[in-house]
C-alpha positions in Angstrom: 17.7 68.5 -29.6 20.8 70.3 -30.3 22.3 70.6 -33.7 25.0 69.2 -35.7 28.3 69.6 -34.7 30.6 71.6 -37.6 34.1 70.9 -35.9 33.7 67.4 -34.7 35.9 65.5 -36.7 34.5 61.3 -36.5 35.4 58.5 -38.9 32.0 57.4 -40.6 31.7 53.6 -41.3 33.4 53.3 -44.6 31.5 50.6 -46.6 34.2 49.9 -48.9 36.7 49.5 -46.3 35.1 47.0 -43.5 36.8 43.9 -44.0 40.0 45.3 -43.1 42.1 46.7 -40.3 44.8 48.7 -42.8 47.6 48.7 -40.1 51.0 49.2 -41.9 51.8 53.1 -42.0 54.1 53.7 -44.8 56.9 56.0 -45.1 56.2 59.6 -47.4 57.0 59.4 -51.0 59.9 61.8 -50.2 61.9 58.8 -47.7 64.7 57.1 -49.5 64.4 54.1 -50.6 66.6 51.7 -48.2 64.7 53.8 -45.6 61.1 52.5 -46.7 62.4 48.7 -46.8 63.5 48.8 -43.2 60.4 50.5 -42.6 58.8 47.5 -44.3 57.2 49.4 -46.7 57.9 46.3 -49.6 57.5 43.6 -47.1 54.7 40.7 -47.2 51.2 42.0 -47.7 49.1 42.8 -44.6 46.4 41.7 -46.0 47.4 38.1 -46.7 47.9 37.7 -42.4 44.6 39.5 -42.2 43.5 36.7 -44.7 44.5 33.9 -42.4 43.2 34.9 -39.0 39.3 35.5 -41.2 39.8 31.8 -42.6 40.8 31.0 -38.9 38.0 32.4 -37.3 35.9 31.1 -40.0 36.8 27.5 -39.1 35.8 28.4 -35.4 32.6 29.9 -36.1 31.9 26.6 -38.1 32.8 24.8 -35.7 31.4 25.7 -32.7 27.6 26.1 -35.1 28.8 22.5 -36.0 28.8 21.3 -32.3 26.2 23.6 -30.9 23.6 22.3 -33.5 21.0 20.3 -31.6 18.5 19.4 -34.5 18.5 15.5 -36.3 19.0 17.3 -39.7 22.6 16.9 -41.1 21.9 19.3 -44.3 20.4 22.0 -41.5 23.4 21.6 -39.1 26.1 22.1 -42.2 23.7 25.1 -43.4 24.2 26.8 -39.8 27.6 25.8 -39.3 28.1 27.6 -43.0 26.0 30.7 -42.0 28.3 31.1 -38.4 31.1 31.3 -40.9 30.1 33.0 -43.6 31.2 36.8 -42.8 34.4 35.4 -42.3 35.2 33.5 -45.6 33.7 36.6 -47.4 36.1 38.8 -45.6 39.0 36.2 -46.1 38.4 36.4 -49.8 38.1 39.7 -50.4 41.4 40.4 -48.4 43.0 37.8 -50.7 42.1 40.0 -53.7 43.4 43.3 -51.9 46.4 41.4 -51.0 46.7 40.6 -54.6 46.4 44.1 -55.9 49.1 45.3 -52.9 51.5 43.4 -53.7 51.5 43.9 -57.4 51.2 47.7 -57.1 54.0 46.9 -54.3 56.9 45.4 -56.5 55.8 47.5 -59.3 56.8 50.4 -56.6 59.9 48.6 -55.8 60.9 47.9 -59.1 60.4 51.6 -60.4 62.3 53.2 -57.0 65.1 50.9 -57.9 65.8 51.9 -61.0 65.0 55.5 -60.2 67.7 55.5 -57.6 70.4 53.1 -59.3 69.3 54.3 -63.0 69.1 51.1 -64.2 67.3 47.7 -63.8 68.0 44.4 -63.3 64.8 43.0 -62.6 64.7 40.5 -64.6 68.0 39.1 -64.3 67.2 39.1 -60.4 64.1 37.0 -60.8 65.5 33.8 -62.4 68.3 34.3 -59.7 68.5 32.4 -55.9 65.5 34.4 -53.7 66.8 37.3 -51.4 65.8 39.6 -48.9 65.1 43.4 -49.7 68.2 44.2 -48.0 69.9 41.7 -49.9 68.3 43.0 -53.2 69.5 46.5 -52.1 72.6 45.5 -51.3 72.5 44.1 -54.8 71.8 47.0 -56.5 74.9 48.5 -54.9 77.0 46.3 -56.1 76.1 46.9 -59.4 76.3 50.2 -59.3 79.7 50.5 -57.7 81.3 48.1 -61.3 79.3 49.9 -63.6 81.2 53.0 -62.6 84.6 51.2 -61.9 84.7 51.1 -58.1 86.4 48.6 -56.2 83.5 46.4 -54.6 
């Protein structure tokens, strides 16, 4: 048997990391900031979508156990129509926490790149205000900037 390879470069299964697909590639540190929300970089979790489609294909699994069952047992049928599922719920959930933790280390982000770049913050005042987009929020931010040093806006 030959032996290990030095150079081959594989991805190992990653325990900590199997219940999602980690799709989004943000934008370096280094991008400006209007740059990484076109990019999407502040947008709507990934995990929470990844969320739904586990619930939905939890809801099929059960299902189809639910159908498939043959036996005369109702408590068996529910137990194997909960067992098809059960990957799927635990996966929904724990995406649901990540997606938690994303998106408060996410505005946190936002928040701080704002008022890095504008040199002020307005937060606060933004959140009892009607919802907007992050372009909108951006555009915002502008605004502000441009009266507090006497531009015409």
């Amino acid at each position: 048997m030959p032996g290990p390879q030095k150079n081959k470069k594989t991805m190992a299964y990653n325990k900590y990391r199997w219940w999602t697909k980690n799709k989004r590639k943000e934008l370096p540190e280094t991008a400006h900031l209007y740059d990484k929300i076109l990019n999407g970089d502040f947008n709507y979790s990934h995990y929470y979508t990844e969320a739904e489609e586990a619930r939905r294909q939890a809801s099929l699994r059960f299902n189809s156990a639910w159908d498939a069952y043959r036996g005369n047992n109702e408590a068996n049928r529910l137990s194997a129509a909960l067992d098809a599922g059960r990957m799927f719920r635990v996966k929904a959930l724990k995406l649901m926490e990540e997606g938690h933790k994303h998106e408060v280390t996410m505005l946190h982000k936002l928040r701080t790149e704002l008022k890095e770049n504008f040199g002020f913050d307005l937060w606060d005042d933004i959140m009892n205000q009607e919802p907007m987009g992050l372009e909108d929020l951006y555009d915002y931010y502008c605004q502000e900037y441009m009266r507090k040093r006497g531009m015409d806006v």
